[in-house]
The first five atom37 places (N, CA, C, CB, O) and aatype in JSON, in Angstrom:
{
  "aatype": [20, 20, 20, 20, 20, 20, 20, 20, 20, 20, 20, 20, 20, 20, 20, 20, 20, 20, 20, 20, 20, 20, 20, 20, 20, 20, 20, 20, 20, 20, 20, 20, 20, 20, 20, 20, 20, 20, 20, 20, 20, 20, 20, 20, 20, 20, 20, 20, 20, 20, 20, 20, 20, 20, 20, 20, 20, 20, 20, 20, 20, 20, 20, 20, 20, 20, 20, 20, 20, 20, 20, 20, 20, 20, 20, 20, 20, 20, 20, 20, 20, 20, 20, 20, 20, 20, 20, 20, 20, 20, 20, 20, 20, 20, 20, 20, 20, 20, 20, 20, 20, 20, 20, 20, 20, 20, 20, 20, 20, 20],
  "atom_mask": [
    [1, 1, 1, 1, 1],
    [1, 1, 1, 1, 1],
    [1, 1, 1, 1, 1],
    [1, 1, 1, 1, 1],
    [1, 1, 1, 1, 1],
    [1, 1, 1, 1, 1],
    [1, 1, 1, 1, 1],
    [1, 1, 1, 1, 1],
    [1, 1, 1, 1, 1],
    [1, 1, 1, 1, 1],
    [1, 1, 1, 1, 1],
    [1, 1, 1, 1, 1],
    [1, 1, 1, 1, 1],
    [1, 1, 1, 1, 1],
    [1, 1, 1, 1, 1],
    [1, 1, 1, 1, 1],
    [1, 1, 1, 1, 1],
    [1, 1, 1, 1, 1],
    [1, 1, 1, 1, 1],
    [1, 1, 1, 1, 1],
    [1, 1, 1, 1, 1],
    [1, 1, 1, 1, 1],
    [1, 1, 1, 1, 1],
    [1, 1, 1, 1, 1],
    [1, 1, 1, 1, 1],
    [1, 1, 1, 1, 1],
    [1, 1, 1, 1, 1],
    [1, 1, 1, 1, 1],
    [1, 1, 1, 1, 1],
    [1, 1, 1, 1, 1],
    [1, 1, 1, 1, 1],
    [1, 1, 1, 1, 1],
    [1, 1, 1, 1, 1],
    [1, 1, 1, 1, 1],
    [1, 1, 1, 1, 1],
    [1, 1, 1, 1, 1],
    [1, 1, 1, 1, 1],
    [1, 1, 1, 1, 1],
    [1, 1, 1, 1, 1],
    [1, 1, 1, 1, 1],
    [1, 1, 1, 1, 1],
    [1, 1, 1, 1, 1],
    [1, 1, 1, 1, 1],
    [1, 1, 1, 1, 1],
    [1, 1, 1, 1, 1],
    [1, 1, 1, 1, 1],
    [1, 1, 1, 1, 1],
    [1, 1, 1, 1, 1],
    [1, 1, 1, 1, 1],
    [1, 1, 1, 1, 1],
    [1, 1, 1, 1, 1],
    [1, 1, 1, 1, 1],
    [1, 1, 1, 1, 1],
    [1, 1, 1, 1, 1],
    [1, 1, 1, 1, 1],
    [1, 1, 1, 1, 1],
    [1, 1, 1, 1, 1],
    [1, 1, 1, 1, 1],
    [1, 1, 1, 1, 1],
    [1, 1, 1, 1, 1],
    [1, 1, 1, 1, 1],
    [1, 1, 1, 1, 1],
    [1, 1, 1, 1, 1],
    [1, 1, 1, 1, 1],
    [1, 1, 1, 1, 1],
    [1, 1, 1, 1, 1],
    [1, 1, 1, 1, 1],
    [1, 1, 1, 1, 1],
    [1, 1, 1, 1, 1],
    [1, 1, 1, 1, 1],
    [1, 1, 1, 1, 1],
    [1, 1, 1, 1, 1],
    [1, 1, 1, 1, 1],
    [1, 1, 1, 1, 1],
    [1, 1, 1, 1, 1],
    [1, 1, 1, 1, 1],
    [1, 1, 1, 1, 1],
    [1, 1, 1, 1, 1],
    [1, 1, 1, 1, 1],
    [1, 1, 1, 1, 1],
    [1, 1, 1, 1, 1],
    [1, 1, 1, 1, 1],
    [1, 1, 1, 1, 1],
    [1, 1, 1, 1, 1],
    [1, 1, 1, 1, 1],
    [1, 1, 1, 1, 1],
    [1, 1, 1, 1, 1],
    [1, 1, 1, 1, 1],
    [1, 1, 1, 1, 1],
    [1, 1, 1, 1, 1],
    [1, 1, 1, 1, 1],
    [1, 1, 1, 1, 1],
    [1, 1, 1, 1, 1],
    [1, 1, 1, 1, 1],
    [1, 1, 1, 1, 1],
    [1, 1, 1, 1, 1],
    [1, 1, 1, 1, 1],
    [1, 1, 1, 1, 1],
    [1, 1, 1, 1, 1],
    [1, 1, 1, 1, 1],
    [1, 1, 1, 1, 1],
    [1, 1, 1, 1, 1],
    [1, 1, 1, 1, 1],
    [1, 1, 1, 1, 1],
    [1, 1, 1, 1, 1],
    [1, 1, 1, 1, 1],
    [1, 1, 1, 1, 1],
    [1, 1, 1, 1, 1],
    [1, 1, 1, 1, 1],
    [1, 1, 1, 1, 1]
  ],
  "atom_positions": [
    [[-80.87, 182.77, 101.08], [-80.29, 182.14, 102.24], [-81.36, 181.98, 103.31], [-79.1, 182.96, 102.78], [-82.26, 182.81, 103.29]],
    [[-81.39, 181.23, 104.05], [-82.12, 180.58, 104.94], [-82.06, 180.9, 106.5], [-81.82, 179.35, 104.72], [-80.89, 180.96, 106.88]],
    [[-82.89, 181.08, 107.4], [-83.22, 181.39, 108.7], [-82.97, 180.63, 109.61], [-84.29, 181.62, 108.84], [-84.0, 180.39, 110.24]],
    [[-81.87, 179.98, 110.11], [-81.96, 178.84, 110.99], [-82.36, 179.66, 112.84], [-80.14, 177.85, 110.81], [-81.96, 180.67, 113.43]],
    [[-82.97, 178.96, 113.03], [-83.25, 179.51, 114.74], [-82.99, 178.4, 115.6], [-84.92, 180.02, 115.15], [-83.52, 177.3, 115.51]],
    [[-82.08, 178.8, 116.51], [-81.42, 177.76, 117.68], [-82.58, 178.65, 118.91], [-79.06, 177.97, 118.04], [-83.01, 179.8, 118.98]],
    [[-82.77, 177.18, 119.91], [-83.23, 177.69, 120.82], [-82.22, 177.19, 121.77], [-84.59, 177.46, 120.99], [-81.38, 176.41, 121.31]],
    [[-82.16, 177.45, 122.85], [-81.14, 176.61, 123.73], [-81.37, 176.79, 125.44], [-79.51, 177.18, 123.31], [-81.33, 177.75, 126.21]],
    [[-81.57, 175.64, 125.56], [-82.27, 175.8, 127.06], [-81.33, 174.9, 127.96], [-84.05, 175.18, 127.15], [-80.96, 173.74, 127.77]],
    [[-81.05, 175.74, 128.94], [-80.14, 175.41, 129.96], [-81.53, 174.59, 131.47], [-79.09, 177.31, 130.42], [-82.32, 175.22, 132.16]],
    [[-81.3, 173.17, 131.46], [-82.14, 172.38, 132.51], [-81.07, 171.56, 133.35], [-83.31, 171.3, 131.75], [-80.3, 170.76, 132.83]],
    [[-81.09, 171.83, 134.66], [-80.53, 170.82, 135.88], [-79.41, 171.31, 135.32], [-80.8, 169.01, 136.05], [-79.92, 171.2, 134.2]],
    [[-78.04, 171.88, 135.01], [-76.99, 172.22, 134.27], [-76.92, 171.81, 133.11], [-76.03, 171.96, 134.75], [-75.75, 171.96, 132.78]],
    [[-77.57, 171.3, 132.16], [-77.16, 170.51, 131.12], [-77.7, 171.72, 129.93], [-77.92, 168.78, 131.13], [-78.6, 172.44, 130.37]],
    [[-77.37, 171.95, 128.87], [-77.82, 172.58, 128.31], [-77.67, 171.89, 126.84], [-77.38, 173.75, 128.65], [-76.78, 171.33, 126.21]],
    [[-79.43, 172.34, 126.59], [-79.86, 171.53, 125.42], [-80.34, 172.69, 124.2], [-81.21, 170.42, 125.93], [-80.8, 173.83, 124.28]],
    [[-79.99, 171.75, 123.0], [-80.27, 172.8, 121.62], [-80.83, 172.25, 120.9], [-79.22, 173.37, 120.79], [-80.57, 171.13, 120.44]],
    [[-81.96, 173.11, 120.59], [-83.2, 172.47, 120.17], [-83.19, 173.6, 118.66], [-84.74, 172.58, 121.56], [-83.07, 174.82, 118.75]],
    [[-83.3, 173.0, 117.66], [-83.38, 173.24, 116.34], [-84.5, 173.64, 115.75], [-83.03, 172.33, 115.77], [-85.07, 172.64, 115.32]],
    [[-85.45, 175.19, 115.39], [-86.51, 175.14, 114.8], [-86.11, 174.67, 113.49], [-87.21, 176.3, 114.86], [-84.97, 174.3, 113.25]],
    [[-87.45, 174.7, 112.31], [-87.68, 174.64, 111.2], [-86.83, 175.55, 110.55], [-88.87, 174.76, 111.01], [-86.78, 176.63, 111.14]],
    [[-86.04, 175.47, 109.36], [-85.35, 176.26, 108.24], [-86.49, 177.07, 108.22], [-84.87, 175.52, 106.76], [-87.35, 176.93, 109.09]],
    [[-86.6, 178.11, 107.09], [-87.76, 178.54, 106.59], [-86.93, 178.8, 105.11], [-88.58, 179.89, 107.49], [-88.02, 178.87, 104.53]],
    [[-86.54, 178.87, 104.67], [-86.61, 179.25, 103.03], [-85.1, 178.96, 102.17], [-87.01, 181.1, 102.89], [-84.79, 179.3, 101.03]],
    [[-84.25, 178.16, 103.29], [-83.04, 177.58, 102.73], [-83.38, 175.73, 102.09], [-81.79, 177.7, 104.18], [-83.74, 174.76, 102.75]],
    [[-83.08, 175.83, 100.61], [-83.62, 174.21, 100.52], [-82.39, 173.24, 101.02], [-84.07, 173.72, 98.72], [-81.39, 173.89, 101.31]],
    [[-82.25, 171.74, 101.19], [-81.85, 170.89, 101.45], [-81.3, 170.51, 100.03], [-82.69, 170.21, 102.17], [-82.13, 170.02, 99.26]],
    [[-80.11, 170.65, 99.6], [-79.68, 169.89, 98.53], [-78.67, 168.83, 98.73], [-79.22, 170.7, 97.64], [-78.21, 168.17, 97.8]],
    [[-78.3, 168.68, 100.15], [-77.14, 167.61, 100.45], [-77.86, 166.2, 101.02], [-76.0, 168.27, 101.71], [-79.08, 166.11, 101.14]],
    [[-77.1, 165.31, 101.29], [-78.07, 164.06, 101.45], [-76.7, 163.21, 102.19], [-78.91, 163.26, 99.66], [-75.49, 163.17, 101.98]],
    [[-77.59, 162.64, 103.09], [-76.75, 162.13, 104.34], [-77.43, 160.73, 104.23], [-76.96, 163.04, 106.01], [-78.65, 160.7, 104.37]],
    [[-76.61, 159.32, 103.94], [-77.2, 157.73, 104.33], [-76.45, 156.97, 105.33], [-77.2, 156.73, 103.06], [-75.27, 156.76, 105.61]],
    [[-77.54, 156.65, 105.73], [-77.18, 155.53, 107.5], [-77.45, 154.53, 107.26], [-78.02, 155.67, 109.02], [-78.41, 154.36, 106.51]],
    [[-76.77, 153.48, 107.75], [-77.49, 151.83, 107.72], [-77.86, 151.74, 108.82], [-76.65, 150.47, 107.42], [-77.71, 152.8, 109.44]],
    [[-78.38, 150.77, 109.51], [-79.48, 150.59, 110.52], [-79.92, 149.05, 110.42], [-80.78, 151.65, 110.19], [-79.92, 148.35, 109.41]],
    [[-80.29, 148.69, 111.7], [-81.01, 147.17, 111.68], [-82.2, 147.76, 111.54], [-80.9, 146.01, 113.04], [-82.55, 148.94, 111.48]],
    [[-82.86, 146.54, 111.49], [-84.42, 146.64, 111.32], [-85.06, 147.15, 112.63], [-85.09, 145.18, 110.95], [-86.06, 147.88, 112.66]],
    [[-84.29, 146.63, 113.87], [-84.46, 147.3, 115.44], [-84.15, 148.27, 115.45], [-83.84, 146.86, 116.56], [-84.89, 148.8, 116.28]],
    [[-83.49, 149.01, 115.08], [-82.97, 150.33, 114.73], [-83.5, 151.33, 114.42], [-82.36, 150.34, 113.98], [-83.56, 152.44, 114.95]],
    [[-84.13, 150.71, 113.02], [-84.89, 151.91, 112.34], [-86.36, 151.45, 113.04], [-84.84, 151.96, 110.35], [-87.0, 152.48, 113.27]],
    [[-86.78, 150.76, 113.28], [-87.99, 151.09, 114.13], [-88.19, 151.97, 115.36], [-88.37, 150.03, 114.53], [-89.23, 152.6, 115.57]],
    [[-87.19, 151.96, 116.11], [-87.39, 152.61, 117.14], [-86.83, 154.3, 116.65], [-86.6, 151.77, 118.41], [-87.38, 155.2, 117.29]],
    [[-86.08, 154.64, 115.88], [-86.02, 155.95, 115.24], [-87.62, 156.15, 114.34], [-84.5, 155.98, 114.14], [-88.03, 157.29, 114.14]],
    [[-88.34, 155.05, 113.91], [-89.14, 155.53, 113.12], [-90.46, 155.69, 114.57], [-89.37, 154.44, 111.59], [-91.31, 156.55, 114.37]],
    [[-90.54, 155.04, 115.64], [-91.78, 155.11, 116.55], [-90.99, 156.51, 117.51], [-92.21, 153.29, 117.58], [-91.74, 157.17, 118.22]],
    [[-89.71, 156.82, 117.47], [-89.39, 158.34, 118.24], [-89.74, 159.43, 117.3], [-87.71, 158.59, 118.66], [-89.98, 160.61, 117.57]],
    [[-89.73, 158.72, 115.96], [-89.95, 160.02, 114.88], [-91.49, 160.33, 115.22], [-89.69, 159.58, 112.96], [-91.89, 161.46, 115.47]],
    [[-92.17, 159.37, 115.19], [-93.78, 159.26, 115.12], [-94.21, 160.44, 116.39], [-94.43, 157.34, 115.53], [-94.88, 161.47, 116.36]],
    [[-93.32, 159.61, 117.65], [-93.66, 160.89, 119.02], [-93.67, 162.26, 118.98], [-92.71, 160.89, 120.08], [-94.36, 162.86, 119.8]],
    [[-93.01, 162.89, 118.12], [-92.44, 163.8, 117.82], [-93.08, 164.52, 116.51], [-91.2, 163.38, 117.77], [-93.04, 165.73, 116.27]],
    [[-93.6, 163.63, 115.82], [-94.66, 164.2, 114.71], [-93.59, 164.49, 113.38], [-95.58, 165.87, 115.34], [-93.88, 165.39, 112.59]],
    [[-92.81, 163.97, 113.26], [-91.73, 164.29, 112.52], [-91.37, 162.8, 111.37], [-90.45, 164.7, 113.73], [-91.39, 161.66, 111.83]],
    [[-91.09, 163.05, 110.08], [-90.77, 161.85, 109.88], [-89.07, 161.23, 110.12], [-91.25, 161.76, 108.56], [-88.23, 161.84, 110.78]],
    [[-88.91, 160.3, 109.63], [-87.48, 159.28, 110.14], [-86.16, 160.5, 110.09], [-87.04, 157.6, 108.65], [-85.36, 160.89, 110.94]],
    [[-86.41, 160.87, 108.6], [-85.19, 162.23, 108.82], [-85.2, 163.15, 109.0], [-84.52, 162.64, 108.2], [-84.18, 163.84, 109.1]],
    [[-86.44, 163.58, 109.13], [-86.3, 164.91, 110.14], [-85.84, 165.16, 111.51], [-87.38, 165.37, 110.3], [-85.25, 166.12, 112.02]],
    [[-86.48, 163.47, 112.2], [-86.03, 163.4, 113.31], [-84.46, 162.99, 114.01], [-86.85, 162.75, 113.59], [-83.97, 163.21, 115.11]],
    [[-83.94, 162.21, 112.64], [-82.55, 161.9, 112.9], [-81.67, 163.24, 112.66], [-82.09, 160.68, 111.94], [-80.67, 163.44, 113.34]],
    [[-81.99, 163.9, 111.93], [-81.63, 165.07, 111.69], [-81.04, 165.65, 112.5], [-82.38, 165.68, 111.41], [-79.83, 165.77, 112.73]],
    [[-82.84, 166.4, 113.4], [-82.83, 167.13, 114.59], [-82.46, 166.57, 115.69], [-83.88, 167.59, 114.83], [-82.56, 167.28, 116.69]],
    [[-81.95, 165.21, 115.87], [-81.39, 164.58, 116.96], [-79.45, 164.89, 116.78], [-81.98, 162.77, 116.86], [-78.77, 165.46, 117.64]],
    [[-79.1, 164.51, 115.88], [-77.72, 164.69, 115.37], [-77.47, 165.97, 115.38], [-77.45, 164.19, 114.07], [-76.26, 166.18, 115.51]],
    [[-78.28, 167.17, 115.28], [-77.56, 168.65, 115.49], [-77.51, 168.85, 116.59], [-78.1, 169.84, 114.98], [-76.65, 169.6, 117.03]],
    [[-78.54, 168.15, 117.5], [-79.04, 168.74, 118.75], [-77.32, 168.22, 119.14], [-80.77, 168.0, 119.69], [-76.45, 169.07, 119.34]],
    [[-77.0, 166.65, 119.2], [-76.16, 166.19, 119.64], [-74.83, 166.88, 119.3], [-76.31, 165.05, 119.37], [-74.09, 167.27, 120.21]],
    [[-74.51, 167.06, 117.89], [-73.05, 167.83, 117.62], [-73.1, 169.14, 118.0], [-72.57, 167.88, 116.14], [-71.96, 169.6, 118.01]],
    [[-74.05, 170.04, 118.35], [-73.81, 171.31, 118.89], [-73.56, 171.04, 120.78], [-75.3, 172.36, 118.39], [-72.91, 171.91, 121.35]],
    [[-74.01, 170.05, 121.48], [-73.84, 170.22, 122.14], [-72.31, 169.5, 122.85], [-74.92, 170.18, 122.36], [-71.7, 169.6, 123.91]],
    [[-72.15, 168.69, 121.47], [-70.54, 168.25, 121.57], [-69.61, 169.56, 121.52], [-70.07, 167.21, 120.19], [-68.73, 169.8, 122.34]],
    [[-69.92, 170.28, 120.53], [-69.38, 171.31, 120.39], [-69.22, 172.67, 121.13], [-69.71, 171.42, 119.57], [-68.28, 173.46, 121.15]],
    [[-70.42, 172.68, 121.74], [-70.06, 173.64, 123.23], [-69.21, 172.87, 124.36], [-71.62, 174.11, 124.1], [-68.41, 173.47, 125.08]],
    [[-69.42, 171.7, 124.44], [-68.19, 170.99, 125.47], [-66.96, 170.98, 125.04], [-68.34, 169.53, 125.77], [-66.09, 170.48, 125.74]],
    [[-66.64, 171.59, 123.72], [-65.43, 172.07, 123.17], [-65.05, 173.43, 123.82], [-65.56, 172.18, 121.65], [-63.99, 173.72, 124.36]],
    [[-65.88, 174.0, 123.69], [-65.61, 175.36, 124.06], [-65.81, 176.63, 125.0], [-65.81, 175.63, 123.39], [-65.43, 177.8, 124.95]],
    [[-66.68, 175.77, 126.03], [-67.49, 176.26, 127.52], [-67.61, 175.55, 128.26], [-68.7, 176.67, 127.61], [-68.13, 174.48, 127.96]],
    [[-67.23, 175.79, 129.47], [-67.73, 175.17, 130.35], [-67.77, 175.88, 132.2], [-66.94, 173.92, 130.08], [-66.78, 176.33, 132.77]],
    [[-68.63, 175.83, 132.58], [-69.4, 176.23, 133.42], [-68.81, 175.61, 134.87], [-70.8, 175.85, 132.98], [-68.56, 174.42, 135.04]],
    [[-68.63, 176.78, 135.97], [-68.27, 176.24, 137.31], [-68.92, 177.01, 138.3], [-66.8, 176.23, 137.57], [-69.29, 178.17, 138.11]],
    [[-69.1, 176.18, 139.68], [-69.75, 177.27, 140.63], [-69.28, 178.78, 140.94], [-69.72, 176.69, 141.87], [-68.26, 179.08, 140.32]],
    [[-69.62, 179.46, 141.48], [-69.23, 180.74, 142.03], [-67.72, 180.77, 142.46], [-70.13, 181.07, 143.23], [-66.83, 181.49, 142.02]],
    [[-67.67, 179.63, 143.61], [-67.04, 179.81, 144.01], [-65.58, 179.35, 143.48], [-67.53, 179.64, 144.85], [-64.48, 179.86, 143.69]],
    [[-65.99, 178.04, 142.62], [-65.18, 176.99, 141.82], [-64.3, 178.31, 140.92], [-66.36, 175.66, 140.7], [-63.08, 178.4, 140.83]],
    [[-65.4, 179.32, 140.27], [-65.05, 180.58, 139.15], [-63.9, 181.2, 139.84], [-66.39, 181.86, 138.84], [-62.87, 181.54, 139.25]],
    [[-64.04, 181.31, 140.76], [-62.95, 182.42, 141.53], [-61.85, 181.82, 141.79], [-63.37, 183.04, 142.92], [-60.78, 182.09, 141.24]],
    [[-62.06, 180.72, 142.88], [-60.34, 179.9, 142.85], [-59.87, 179.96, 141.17], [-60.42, 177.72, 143.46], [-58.95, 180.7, 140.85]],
    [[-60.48, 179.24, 140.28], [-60.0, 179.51, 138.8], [-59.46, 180.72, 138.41], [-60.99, 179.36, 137.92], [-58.42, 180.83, 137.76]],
    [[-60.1, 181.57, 138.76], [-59.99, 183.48, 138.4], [-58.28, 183.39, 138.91], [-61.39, 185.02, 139.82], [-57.28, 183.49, 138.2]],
    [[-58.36, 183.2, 140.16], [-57.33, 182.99, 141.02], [-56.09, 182.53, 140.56], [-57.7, 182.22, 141.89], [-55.11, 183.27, 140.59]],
    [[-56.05, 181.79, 140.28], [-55.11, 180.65, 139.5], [-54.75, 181.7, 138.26], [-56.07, 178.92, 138.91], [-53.61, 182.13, 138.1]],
    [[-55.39, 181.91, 137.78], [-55.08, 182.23, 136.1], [-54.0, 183.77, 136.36], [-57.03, 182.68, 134.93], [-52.9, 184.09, 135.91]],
    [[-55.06, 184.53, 137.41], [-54.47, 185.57, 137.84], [-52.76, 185.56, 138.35], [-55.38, 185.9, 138.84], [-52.03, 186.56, 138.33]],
    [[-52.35, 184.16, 138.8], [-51.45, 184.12, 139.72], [-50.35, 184.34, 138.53], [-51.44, 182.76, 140.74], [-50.54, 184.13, 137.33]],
    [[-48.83, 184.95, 139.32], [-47.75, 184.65, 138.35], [-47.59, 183.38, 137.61], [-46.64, 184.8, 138.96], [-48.52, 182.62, 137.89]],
    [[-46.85, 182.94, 136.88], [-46.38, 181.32, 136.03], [-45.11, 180.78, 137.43], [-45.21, 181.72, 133.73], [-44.04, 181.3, 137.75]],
    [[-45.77, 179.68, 137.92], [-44.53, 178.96, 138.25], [-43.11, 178.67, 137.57], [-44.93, 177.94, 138.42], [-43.29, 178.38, 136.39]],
    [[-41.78, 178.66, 137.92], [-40.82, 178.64, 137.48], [-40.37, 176.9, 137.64], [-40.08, 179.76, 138.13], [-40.16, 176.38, 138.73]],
    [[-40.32, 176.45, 136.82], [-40.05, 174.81, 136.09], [-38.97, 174.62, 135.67], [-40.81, 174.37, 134.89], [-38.66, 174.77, 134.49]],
    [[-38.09, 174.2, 136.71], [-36.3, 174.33, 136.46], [-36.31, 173.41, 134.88], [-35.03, 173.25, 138.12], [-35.68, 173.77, 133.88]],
    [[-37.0, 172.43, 134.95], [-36.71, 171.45, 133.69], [-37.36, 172.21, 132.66], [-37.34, 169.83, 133.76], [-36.9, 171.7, 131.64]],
    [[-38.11, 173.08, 132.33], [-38.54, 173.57, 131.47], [-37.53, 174.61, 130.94], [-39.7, 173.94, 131.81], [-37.14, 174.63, 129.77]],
    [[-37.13, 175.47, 131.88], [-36.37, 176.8, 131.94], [-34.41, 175.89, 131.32], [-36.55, 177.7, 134.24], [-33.56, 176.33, 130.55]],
    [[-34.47, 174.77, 131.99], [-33.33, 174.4, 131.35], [-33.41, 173.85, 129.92], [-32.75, 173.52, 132.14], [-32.32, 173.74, 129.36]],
    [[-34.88, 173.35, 129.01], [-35.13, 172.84, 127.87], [-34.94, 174.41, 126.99], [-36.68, 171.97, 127.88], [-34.15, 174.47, 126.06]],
    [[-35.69, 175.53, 127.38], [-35.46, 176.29, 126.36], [-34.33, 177.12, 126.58], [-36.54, 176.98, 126.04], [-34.39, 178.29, 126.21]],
    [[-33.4, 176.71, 127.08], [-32.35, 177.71, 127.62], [-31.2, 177.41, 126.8], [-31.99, 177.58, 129.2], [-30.29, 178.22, 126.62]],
    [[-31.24, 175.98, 126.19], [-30.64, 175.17, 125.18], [-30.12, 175.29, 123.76], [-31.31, 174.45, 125.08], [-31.02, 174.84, 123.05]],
    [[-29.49, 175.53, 123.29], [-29.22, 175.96, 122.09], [-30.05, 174.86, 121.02], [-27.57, 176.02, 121.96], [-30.01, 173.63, 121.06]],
    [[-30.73, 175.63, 120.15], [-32.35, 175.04, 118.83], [-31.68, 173.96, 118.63], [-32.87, 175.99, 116.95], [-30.73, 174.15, 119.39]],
    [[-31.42, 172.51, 117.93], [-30.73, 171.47, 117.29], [-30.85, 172.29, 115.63], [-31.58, 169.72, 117.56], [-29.84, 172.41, 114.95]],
    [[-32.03, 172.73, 115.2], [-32.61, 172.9, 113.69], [-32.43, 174.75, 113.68], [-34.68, 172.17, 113.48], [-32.76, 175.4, 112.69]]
  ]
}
């Protein structure tokens, strides 16, 4: 099994995940994209910047991107002060919702 190392760097609030090298897990799955010819050039001259070839770099662009889709699933970050009114809120009793309180008060149909 294989070593994956996430780095993850939090800049201006945004927080980015940057993917090292596997070290000893092989690649046996295989992922195909179509692309214009404008397309794949400019993935192949970002690959070049980067020292990486076409799929390594689409690769490491697409994890970077779905992990950080995926923390906007599941974190998210507020000021100090923003934290506390929230704290606040959560802390507070449940409001009482006559229309709610009369929906389950109802005898089941099923």
């Amino acid at each position: 099994m294989g070593v994956h190392k996430t780095l993850s760097i939090h800049l201006f609030g945004v927080r980015r995940v940057m993917l090292q090298k596997e070290t000893t897990t092989p690649k046996d799955k295989r992922l195909s994209i179509r692309a214009t010819e404008l397309e794949k050039a400019i993935l192949a001259q970002a690959a070049r910047a980067r020292h990486m070839n076409v799929s390594q770099f689409v690769l490491q662009a697409s994890l970077e991107t779905a992990h950080t889709i995926l923390a906007d699933q599941t974190e998210f970050r507020l000021p100090p002060d923003q934290w506390e009114a929230f704290c606040q809120r959560l802390d507070e009793p449940p409001r009482a919702i006559q229309a709610l309180q009369k929906l389950f008060s109802e005898q089941e149909l099923f």
